[in-house]
C-alpha positions in Angstrom: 76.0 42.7 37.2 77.9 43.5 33.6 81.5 42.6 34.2 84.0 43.2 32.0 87.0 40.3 32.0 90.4 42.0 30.5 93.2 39.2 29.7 96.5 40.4 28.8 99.4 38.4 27.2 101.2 36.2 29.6 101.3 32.6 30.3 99.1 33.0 33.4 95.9 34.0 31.1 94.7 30.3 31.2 93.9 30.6 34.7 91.4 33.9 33.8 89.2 31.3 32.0 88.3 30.4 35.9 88.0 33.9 36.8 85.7 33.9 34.4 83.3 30.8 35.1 83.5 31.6 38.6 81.9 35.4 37.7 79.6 33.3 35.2 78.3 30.8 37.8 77.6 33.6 40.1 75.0 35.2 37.8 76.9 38.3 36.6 76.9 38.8 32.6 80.8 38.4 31.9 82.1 40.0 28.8 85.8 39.4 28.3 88.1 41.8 26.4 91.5 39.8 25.7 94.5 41.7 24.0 95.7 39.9 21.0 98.7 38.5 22.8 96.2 37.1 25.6 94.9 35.3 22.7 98.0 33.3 22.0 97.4 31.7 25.3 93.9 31.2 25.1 91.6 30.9 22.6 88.9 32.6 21.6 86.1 29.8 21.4 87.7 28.6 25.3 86.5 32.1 26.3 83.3 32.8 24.4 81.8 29.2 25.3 82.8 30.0 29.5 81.6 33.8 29.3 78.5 32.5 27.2 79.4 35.7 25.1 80.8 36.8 21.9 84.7 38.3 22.3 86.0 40.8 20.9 89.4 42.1 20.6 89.7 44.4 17.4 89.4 48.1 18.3 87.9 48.6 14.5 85.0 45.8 15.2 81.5 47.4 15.5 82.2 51.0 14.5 78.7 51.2 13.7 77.1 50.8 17.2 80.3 52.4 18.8 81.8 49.4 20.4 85.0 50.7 21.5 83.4 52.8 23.9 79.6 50.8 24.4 81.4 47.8 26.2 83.3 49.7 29.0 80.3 52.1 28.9 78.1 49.2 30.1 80.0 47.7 32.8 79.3 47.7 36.1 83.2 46.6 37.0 86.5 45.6 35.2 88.7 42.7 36.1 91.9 42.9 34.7 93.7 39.3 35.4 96.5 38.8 34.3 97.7 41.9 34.0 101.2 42.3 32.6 103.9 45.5 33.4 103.6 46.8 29.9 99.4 46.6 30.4 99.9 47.9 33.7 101.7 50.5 32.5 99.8 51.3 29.7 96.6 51.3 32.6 98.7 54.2 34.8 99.6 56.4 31.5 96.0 56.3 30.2 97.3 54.6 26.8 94.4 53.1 24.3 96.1 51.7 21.4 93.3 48.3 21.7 90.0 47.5 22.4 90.5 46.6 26.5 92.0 50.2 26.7 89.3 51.9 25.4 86.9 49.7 27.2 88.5 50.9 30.8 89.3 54.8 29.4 85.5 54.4 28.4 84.1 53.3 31.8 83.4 54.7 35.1 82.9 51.1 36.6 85.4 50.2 39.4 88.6 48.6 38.3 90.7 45.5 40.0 93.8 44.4 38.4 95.5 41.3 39.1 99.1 41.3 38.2 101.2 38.3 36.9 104.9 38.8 35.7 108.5 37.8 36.8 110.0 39.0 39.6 112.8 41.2 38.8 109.9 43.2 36.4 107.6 43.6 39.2 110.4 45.2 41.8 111.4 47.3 38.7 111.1 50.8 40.2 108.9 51.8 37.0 106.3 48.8 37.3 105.9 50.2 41.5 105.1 53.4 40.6 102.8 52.6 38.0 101.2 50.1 40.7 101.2 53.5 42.9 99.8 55.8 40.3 96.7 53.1 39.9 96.2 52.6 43.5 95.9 56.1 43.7 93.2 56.6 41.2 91.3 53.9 43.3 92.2 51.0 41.0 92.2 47.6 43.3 95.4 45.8 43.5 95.0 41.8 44.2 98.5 39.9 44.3 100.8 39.3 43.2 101.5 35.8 44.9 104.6 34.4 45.9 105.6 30.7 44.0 106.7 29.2 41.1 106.5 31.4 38.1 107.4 30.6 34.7 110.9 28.3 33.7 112.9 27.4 37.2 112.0 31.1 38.3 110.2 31.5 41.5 109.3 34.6 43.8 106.8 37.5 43.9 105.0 37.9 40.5 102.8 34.7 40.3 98.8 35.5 39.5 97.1 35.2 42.7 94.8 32.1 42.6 91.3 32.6 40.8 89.1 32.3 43.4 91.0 34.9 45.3 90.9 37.6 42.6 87.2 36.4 42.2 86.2 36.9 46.2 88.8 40.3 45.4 86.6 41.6 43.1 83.1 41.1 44.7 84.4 42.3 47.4 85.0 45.4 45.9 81.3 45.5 44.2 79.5 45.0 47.5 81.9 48.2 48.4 80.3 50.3 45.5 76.5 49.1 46.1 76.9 46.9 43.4 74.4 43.1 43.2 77.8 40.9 44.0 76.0 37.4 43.8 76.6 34.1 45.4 79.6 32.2 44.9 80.4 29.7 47.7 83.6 31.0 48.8 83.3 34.4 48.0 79.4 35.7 49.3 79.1 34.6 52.8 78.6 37.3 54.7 78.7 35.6 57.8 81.6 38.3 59.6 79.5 41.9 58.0 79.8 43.9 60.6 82.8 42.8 62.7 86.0 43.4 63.6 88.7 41.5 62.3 92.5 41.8 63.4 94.9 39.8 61.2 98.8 39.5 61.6 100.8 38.1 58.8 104.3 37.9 57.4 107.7 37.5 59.7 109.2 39.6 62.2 113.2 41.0 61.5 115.3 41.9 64.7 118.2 44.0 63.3 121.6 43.6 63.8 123.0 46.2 62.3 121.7 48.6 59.5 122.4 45.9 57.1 121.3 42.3 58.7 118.8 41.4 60.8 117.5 37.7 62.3 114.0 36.9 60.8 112.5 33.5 59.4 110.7 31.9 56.0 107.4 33.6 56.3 106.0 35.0 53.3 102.6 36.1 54.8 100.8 34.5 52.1 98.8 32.5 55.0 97.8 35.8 56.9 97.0 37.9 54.0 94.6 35.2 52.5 92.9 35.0 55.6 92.5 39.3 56.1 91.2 39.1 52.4 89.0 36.5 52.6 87.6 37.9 55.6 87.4 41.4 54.0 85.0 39.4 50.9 83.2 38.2 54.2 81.9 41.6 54.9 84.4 42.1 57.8 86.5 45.1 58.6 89.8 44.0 58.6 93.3 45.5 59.6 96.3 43.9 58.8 99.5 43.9 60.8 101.9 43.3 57.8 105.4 42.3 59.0 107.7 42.4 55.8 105.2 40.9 53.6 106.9 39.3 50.4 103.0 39.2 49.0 101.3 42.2 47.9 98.6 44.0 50.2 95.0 42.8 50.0 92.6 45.3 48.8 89.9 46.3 51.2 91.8 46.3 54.4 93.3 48.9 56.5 97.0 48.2 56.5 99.3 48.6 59.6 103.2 47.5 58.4 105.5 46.6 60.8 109.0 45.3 61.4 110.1 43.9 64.6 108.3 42.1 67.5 107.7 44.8 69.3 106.3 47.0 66.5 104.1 44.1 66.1 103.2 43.9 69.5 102.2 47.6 69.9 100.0 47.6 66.6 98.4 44.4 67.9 97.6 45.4 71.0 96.2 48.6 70.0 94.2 47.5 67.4 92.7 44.4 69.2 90.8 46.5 71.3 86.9 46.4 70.2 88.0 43.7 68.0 85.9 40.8 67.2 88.6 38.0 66.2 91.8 38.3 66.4 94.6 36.2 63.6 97.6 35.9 64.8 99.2 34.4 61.6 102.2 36.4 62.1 106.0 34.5 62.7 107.2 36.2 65.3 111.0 36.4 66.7 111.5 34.6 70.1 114.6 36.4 70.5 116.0 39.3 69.3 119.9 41.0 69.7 120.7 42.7 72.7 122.9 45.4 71.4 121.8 46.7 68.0 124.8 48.4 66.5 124.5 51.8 64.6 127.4 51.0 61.9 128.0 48.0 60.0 129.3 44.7 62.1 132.5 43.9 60.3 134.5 41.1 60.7 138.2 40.9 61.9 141.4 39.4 59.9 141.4 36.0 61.8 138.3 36.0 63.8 136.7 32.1 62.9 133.4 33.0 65.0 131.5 35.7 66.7 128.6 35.3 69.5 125.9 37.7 69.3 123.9 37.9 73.0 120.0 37.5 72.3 117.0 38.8 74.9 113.9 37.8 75.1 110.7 39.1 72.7 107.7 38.9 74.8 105.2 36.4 73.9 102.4 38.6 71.9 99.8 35.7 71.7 100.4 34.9 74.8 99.7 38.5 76.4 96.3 38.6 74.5 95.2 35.5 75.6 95.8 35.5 79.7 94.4 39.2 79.6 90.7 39.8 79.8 89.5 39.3 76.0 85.7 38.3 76.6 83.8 39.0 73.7 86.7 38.6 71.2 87.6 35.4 69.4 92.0 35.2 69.8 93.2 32.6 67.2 97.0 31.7 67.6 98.8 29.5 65.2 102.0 27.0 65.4 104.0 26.0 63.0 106.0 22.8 63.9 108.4 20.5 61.6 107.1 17.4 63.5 106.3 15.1 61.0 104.1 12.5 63.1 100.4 13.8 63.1 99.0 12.6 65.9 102.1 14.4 67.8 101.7 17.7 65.8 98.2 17.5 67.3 99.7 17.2 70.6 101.8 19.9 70.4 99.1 22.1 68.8 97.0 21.5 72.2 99.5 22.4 74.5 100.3 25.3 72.9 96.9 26.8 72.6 96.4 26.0 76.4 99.9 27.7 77.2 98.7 31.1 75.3 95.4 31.3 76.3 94.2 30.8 72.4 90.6 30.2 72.0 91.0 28.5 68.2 94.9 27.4 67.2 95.5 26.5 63.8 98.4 24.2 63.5 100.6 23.0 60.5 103.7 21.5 59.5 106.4 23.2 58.2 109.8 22.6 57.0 112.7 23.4 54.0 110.3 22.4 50.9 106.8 23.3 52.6 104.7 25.7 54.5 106.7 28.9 54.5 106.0 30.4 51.0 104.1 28.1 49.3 101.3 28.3 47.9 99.4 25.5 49.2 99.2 24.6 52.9 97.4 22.0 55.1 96.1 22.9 58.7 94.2 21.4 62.1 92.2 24.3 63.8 91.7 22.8 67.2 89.3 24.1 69.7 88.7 25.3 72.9 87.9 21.9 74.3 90.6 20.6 72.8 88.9 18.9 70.0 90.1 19.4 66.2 86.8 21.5 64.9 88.5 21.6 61.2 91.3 20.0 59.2 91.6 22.0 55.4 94.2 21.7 52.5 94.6 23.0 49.4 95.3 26.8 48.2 95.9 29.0 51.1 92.9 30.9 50.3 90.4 28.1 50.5 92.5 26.7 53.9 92.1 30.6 54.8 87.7 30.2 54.4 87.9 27.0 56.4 89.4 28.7 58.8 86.8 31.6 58.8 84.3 28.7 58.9 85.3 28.2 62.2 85.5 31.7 63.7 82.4 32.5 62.0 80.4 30.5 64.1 82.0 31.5 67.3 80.9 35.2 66.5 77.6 34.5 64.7 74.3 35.8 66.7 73.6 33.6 69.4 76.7 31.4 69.0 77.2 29.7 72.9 80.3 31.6 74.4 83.5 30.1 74.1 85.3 29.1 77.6 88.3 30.8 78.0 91.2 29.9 79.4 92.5 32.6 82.1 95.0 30.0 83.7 97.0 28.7 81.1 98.5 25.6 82.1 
């Protein structure tokens, strides 16, 4: 496969020269097209000794054989990672004023951008719609992450990890009949054909119109999972609660915002499903009275008490109802710090819900909620840890998906369930 690499000018381009070893390794002929500015993070002989190809980057190179057209002509799909607001922008208002603009203008190939800027520019109401203008043209949006970005900054805007945007864009050949090749993480097709539910983020419970009780959750977790299974071959929807991560291409998305929104999407959609995420942080509790106007406070008052009811336990309903035939992974997320007791606690929670797979980590104020890293124990339905992973969410997300994949692979023994939790 011809693929075309586009690096635009932020400090996040060195992490494109993996983006582009990982498409090289594969087998695909990469060609990158950098912007000048891209080029002040990266060099040109860094880029032309991992693509194994000459780069080009003036629009006036190669007038003779057309090369402002011939490379986007060529390719078979365009990566874009990073891609910056102004070259995002440029993308949605069909500006060429260098040689990557040309190159996509030029090209018929499917297109996946991978964005990478600071925060307050990607919420900017102009960088959104040009996000919305590209999605609508069928351009394939990967990230951003959440995490540190550059300076002391940190929030939405960091370049989603290589190997995601790698497994991304495959993903996205495969979808247009393309030859996607074999890198490890990305071209197991070991879940084609299922049906993969994923839920991911944090549930709110309002207050009033203007607070509500939630928790830390990014969704970063849940969404690497539903895309990783998505470059798995499966067909994947999302229950997004308040996602501070960007969407995964490839997956049918179903937001959410309470509990019990997430409970009725769930439930709906888990029927004919394969496997089951719940990766969601969901609300034990939520307010009993919901007020219509603002809660304001009273000259003197030093405390107010706020009645809470009872969510009911999602996971929990999946697993004691009859769910033969579909794989229901719960998680826990628990600030003990001793391991052997996190285990412990792990157990007995997947016993209580009825989980066939639980993946259990640690949490606490500096890790797990929002980072970008996480470490995990998926223990089994005998109890026994089948996998312990670390690293990236996205590769903890495949070793996860190791695990479910051979519970649902042909002839896989069927998994005991539990229909008396203890």
């Amino acid at each position: 496969m011809n693929i075309v690499v586009g690096i635009t000018g932020g400090i996040a381009a060195y992490k494109a020269v993996s983006v582009v070893r990982s498409l090289v390794l594969a087998g695909h002929d990469v060609h990158v097209v950098p912007t000048e500015s891209a080029l002040r993070f990266v060099g040109r002989p860094t880029l032309e000794a991992i693509s194994r190809n000459p780069v080009h980057v003036d629009l006036f190179e190669g007038v003779a054989e057309v090369r402002h057209v011939a490379i986007g002509q060529a390719a078979d799909l365009i990566v874009i990672a990073p891609a910056t607001a102004n070259s995002i922008a440029k993308l949605a208002t069909g500006l060429a004023d260098d040689l990557l603009g040309n190159t996509v203008l030029a090209s018929e190939a499917p297109v996946v951008v991978a964005p990478a800027m600071h925060t307050e520019m990607w919420r900017h109401p102009a960088t959104q719609a040009n996000i919305a203008t590209l999605r609508d043209r069928g351009v394939t949006i990967v990230g951003p992450a959440v995490g540190q970005l550059t300076g002391t900054d940190s929030g939405p805007g960091r370049l989603e990890e290589p190997d995601a945007i790698v497994a991304a864009a495959l993903e996205v050949a495969r979808r247009h009949g393309l030859d996607a090749g074999t890198p490890a993480a990305a071209s197991v097709a070991d879940l084609a054909g299922r049906r993969v539910v994923v839920t991911a983020g944090g549930t709110r419970e309002p207050l009033d119109p203007v607070r509500f009780l939630g928790n830390r959750s990014s969704g970063k977790q849940g969404v690497a999972i539903a895309e990783a299974a998505a470059a798995r071959g499966a067909e994947v929807t999302l229950i997004a609660a308040n996602l501070e991560v960007a969407s995964p291409g490839g997956c049918r998305v179903v937001p959410v915002s309470t509990a019990l929104e997430l409970q009725e999407a769930v439930t709906a959609a888990a029927a004919g499903a394969d496997v089951v995420v719940m990766a969601a942080a969901v609300a034990d509790f939520r307010p009993a009275d919901v007020s219509e106007t603002k809660i304001k406070k009273v000259d003197g008052q030093e405390r107010m008490s706020i009645e809470l009811v009872r969510n009911p336990d999602i996971l929990a309903g999946l697993g004691t109802a009859p769910h033969d035939g579909t794989v229901l992974v719960g998680f826990a997320a628990e600030t003990e710090t001793d391991p052997a007791r996190l285990l412990e606690l792990g157990r007995a929670k997947r016993r209580a819900k009825g989980a066939d797979l639980l993946v259990v980590n640690r949490v606490g104020w500096t890790h797990g909620f929002a980072a970008d890293e996480n470490a995990v124990s998926v223990i089994a339905a005998d109890d026994t840890v089948a996998a312990e992973a670390s690293g990236p969410k996205m590769s903890v997300a495949h070793a996860i998906l190791d695990v479910i994949a051979e519970r649902v692979a042909p002839g896989a023994e069927p998994i005991t369930k539990d229909t008396h939790p203890a």
